[in-house]
C-alpha positions in Angstrom: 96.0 22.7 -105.9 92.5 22.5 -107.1 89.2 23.6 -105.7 86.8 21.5 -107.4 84.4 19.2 -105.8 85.9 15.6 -105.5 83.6 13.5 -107.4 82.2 10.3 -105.3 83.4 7.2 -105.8 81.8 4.8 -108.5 80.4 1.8 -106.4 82.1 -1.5 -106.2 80.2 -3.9 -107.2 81.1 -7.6 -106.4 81.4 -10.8 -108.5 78.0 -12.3 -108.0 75.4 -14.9 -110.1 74.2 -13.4 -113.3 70.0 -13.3 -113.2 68.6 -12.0 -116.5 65.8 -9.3 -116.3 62.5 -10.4 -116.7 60.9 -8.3 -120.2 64.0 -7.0 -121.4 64.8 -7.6 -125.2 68.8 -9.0 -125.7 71.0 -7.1 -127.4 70.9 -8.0 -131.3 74.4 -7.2 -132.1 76.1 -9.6 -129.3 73.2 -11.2 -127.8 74.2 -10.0 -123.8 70.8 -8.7 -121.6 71.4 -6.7 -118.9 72.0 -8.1 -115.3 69.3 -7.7 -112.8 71.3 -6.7 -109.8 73.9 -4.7 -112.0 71.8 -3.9 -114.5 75.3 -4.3 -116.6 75.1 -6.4 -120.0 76.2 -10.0 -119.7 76.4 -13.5 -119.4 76.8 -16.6 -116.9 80.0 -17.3 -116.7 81.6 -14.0 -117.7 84.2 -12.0 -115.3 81.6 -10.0 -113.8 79.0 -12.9 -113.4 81.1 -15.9 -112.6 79.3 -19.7 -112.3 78.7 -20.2 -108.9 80.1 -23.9 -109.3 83.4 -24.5 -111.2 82.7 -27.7 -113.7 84.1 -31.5 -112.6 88.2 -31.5 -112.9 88.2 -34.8 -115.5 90.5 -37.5 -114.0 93.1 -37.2 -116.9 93.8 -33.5 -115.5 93.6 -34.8 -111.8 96.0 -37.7 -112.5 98.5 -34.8 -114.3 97.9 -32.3 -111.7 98.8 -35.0 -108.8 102.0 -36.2 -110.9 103.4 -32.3 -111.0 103.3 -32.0 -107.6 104.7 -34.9 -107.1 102.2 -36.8 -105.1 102.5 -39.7 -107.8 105.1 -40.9 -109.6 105.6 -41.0 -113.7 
């Protein structure tokens, strides 16, 4: 068994709304600036940084949806 000193854990940090930082240059190679309350690089709408509101479900995709679960007919 070993001796060493466990290592703390790395902090979780949760989904939350991405909010540039003010001053900071973006990256030139893929455009990302870091995260103000992560300070991670990133984007709106990526994993870490999710849009707080999901976009309107068009009806086409509501009239499908509704017609596989069998709340309308075909």
């Amino acid at each position: 068994m070993s001796r060493s000193p466990r290592r703390p854990a790395r902090p979780t940090v949760l989904p939350h709304r991405y909010v540039r930082q003010d001053g900071v240059p973006a990256d030139p190679w893929s455009g990302l600036a870091p995260c103000r309350e992560c300070n991670k690089l990133g984007r709106a709408g990526d994993v870490q940084h999710p849009e707080p509101t999901m976009p309107p479900t068009p009806p086409e995709a509501q009239e499908l949806e509704a017609r596989i679960l069998g709340e309308r007919e075909w």
